[in-house]
N, C-alpha and C positions, 0 to 999 in steps of 0.2 A: 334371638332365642328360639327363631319356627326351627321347629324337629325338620330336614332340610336333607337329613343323608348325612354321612361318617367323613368327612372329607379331613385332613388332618389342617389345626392351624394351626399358624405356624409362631403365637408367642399361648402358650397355656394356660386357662383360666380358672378360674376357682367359683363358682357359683354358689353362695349360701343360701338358703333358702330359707324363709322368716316363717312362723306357724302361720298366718293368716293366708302363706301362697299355697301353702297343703291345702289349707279348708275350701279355700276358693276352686281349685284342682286337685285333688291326689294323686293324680297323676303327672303333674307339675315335672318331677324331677326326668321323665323320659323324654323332654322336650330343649334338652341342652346340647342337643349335636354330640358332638365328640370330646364336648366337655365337659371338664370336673365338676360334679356336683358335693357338694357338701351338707348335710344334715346339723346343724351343731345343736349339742347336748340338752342343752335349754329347751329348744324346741320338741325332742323328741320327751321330755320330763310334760311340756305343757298338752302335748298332743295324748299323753299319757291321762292327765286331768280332765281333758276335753271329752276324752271315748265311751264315757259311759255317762245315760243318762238318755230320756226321750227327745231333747232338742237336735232339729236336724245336722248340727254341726258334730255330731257325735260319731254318725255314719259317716261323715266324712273324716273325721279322724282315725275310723276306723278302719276306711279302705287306704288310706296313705300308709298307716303302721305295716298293713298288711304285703301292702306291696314294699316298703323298705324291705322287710322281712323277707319276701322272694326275691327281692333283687342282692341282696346280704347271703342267702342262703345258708351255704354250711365255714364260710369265712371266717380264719383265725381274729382274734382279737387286732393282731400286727396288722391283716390285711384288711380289716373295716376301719383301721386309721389313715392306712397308706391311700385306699381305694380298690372296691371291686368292679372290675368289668362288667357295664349295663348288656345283658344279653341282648339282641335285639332281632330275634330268629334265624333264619339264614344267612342274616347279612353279618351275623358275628359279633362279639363286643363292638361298644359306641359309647366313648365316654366312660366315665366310672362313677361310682359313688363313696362317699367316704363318710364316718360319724367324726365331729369334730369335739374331738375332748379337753377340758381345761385344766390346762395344768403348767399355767404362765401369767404371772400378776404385771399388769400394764402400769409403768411408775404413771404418774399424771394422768389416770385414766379416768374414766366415766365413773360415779358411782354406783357399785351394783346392788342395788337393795333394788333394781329394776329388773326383767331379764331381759329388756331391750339392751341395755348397757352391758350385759355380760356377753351377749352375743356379740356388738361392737368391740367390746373391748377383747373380746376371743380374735375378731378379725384384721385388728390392728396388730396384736401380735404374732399373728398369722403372716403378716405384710410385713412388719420386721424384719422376719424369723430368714424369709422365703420372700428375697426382693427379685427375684425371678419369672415369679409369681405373681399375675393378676389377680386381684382379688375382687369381685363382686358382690354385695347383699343384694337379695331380692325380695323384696318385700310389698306390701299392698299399702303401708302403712308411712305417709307421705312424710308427718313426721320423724318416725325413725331414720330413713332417709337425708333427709333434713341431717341430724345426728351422725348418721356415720359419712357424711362426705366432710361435716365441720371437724371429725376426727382422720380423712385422710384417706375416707373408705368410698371407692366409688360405688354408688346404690341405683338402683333401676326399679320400675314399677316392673310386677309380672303380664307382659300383654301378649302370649303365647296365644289366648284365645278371644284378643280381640279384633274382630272383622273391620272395623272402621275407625278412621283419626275423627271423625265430625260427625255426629248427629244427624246435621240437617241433611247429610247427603243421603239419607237413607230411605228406602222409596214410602210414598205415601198410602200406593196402592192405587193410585188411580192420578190422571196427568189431565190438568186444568187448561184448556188451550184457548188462547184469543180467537176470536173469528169463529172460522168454519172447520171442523175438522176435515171435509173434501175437499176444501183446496188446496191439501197439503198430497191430493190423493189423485194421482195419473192414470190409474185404473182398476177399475171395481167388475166385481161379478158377483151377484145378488143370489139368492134362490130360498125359496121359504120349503121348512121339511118341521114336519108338527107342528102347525103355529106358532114357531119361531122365523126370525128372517136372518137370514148370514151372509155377510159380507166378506168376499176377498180381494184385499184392495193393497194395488202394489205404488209405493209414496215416492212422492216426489222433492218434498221439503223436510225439513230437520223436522225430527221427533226425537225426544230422549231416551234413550236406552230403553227399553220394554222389557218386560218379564210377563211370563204367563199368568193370565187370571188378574192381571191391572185392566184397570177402567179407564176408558177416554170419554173423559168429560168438554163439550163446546159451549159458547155463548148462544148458540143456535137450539139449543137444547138437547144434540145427540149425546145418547149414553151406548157406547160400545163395551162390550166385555171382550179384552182378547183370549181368545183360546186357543192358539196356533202363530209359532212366529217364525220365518222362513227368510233370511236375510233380508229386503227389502220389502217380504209379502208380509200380513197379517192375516188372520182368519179371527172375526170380530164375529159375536153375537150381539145384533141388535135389541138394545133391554127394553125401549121406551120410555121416556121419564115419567111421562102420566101411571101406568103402571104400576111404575116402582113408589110414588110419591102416596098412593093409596092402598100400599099393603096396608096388613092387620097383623099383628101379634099376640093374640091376650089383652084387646081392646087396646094395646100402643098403635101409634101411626107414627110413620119418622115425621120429625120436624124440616127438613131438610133433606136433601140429596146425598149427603155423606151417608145419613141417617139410614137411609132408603138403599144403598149399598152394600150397608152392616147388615142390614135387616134380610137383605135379599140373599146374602150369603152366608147368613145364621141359620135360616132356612132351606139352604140347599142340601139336601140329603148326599151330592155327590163333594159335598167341602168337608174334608174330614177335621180342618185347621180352621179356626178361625183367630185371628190376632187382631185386636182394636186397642189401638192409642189412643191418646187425646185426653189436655187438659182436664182440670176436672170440673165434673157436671156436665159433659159433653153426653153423657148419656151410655154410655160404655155399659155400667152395671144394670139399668133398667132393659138396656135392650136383650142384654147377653138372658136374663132372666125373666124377659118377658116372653122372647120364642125358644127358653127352655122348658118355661110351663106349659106353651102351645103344643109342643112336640111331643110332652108326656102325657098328659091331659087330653087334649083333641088326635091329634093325628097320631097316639101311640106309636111313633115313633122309635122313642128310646124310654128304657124301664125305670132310669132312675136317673136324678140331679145328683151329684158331687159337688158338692161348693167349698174351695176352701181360697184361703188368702194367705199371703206372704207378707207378717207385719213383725218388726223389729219390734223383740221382747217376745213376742208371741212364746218363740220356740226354745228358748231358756226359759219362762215359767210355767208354759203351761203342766209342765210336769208336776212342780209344786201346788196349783192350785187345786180348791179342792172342787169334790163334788163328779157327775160323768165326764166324761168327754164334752156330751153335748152342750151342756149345762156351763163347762170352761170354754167351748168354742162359741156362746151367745153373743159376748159382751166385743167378741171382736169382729162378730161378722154382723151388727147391727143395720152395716150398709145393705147388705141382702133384706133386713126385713122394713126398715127405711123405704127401698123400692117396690115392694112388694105392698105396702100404704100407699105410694104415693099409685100405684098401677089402681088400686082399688076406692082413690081420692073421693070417687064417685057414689060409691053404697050409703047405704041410709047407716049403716054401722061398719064403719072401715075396720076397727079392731077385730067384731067381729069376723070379717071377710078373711080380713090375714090370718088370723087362728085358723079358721076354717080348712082356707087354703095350706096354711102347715100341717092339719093332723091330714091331709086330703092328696097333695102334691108328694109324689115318694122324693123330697126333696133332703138330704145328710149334709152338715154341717162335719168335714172332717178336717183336723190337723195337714200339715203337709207330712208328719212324720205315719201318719195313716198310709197316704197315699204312695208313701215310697216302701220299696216291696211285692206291693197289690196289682194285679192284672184287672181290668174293668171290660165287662164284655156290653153291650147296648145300651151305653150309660153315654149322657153329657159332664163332661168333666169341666169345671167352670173355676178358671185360676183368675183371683184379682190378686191386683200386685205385684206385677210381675217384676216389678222395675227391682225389685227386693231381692229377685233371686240370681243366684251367679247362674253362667252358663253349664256349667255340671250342674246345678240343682234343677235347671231348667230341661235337662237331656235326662236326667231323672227319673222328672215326672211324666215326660211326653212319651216315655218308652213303657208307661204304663197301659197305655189304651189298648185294649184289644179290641176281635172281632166287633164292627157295630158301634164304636165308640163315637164322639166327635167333643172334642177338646176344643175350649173357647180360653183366652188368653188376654187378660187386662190388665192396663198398665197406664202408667204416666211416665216419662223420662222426667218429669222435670220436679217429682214429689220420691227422688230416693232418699231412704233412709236407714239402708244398712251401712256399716261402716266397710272402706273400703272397696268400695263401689261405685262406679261413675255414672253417667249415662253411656260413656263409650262400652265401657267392660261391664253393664250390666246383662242378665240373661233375658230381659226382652228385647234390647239390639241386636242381640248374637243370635236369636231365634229370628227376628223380623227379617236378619240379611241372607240365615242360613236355607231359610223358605222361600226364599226370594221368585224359585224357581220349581216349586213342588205344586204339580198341577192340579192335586185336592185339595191345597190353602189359599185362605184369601188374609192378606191385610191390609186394614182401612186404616188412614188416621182422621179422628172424628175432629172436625172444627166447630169453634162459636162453644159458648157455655150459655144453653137455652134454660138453663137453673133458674137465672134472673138477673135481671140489670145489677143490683149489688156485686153479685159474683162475676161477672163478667170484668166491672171496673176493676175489681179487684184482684181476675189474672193479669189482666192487661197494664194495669199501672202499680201494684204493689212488688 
């Protein structure tokens, strides 16, 4: 399905498109090659239902209608059933698009008081009608799938924009190596410039693929940052681990060296990205908020926190509930002020402290449906939950940041909970592989759940 060039095939296909593959992309249907896409009716009724309203899936209904709409243009009735040519700039039509209308009762068919079942059973008669005719649904929804191949319909997941088949192949952000990391090393040239030390050191043994701004971690205790990578050279900044193991944040210390990685590159001024995975209780949200406070507070930095989070349910009710914004966004970002006790576990009056620091800290509690729209100029922008969000919802918000910005990104792959969404095809994967190589982002993944023995057994064996 990768958008690949106009090349003609050579048996013709029909691609329907299910509403959850619009919401996930709206741009979904420009990514079929040379082939037929189809819209059917159902879908364009639900996407109808979906467009209005504050939850972020609204805006995404809205730019898919939008574009069927310019790709349809000024096309007779006849020719949005037959199919209108997908413009595709110079290179000319590519493929076509069609609305697929009902108007053929399948005998033994699905019953439709579903509109899963009316699109199925549109596309069985569709497959009847026109055995010539490939017919595909595309869908997110494993179920329906399930459904139209037991009726004869071959179904496909949409994975136009997913980067990776496995998880675990995805970098960690930093490469754990037995031994020594010089032994692997044939030649070095050292030189210290501003009380830093840098290493250029050309290898001699297997290392795995590297990307800019990974860390190489030894048994020996070296911590290198690479920041330059030249076929078999590296150009490594020497970090130290004593160092990095007795940062400060807003009175946090990392617990660890993961910790101390996240922390070192939460506060780098020249990281504009930062991405931390890791189970939960790994420390992701106290950290990301403990050198955001630093940043605004001590080193005025940046003028203001943005916090918001990606939680199923969130963004269909918050519109109904009542009261401010702020006041609807309390109950769901309680993990922000949970951390913000526990960073102040110390004070003779913690609740105190946290108040404190809330009317004190220019810190906003917004919606995502705030943040889409909005340009942010010397702001930390602080997303949990990323595992929540699709890769368009995640390109979204990242294209919000302006001048001075620095965007922090937190997630678990292994606690989703949108429908329709994997760990493969969610928008913290697709962000973690698409950064892979951006030389203002760092991504960690944070290990161990320092929370507490309880929690720890209980990622590990439940």
């Amino acid at each position: 399905m990768d958008d690949q060039g106009c090349a003609r095939s050579t048996q013709p296909i029909l691609y329907a498109l299910d509403t959850n593959v619009l919401i996930h992309d709206p741009n979904a249907l420009l990514n079929f090659q040379e082939h037929q896409v189809a819209i059917p009716m159902t879908v364009l009724e639900e996407l109808d239902k979906l467009k209005t309203g504050k939850h972020t899936v609204a805006a995404e209904c809205r730019q898919a209608i939008r574009l069927i709409d310019k790709v349809l243009g000024e096309a007779t009735p006849q020719e949005v059933e037959q199919g209108v040519p997908i413009q595709r700039g110079k290179s000319g039509p590519c493929g076509s698009l069609s609305i697929l209308m009902s108007k053929h009762e399948v005998p033994s068919g699905l019953p439709e008081h579903l509109n899963d079942n009316r699109i199925i059973n549109q596309l069985v008669d569709i497959g009847s009608r026109r055995p010539e005719l490939s017919v595909v649904l595309v869908s997110k929804d494993i179920n329906m799938r399930l459904k139209a191949r037991a009726c004869g319909i071959a179904a496909e997941d949409y994975q136009t924009d997913q980067l990776v088949d496995d998880v675990s192949m995805l970098s960690r952000g930093y490469h754990s190596m037995p031994g020594s990391f010089w032994e692997l090393v044939s030649k070095v040239e050292t030189r210290q410039e501003r009380g830093r030390t840098w290493h250029r050191v050309q290898l001699t043994g297997n290392l795995p693929p590297v990307h800019i701004n990974e860390f190489i971690l030894d048994e020996q205790g070296f911590v290198g940052w690479i920041k330059g990578i030249r076929a078999d050279e590296l150009l490594i900044l020497d970090l130290h681990q004593e160092p990095l193991l007795h940062q400060e944040a807003w009175g946090l210390k990392p617990r660890d060296i993961y910790q101390a990685l996240a922390l070192f590159a939460l506060l780098d001024p020249d990281i504009h990205l930062v991405n931390l995975s890791g189970a939960a209780g790994s420390g992701k949200t106290i950290l990301a908020l403990a050198t955001a406070i630093e940043q605004t507070m001590v080193s005025k930095r940046y003028r203001r926190i943005i916090a918001t989070r990606s939680v199923q349910g969130l963004d269909e009710d918050i519109g109904f509930l009542p009261g401010t914004e702020a006041e609807k966004m309390e109950p769901w970002l309680g993990a922000i002020t949970d951390n913000l006790e526990a960073l102040h576990s110390d004070d003779e009056n913690t609740h105190g402290s946290v108040d404190y620091i809330l009317q004190k800290v220019p810190l906003q509690f917004k919606s995502l449906n705030y943040i889409r729209g909005r340009s942010f100029q010397q702001s930390l922008l602080l997303i949990d939950e990323c595992q929540n969000l699709t890769p368009h919802q995640m390109k979204t918000i990242i294209t919000r940041a302006g001048s001075g910005t620095k965007v922090i990104c937190l997630g678990n792959l292994a606690q989703i909970d949108t429908p329709y969404l994997s760990a493969t095809s969610s928008g913290l994967t697709y962000l973690t592989e698409r950064f892979k190589d951006f030389s203002h982002g760092v991504h960690i993944t944070l290990q161990g759940v320092p929370r507490s023995v309880l929690a720890e057994y209980a990622e590990t064996h439940m």
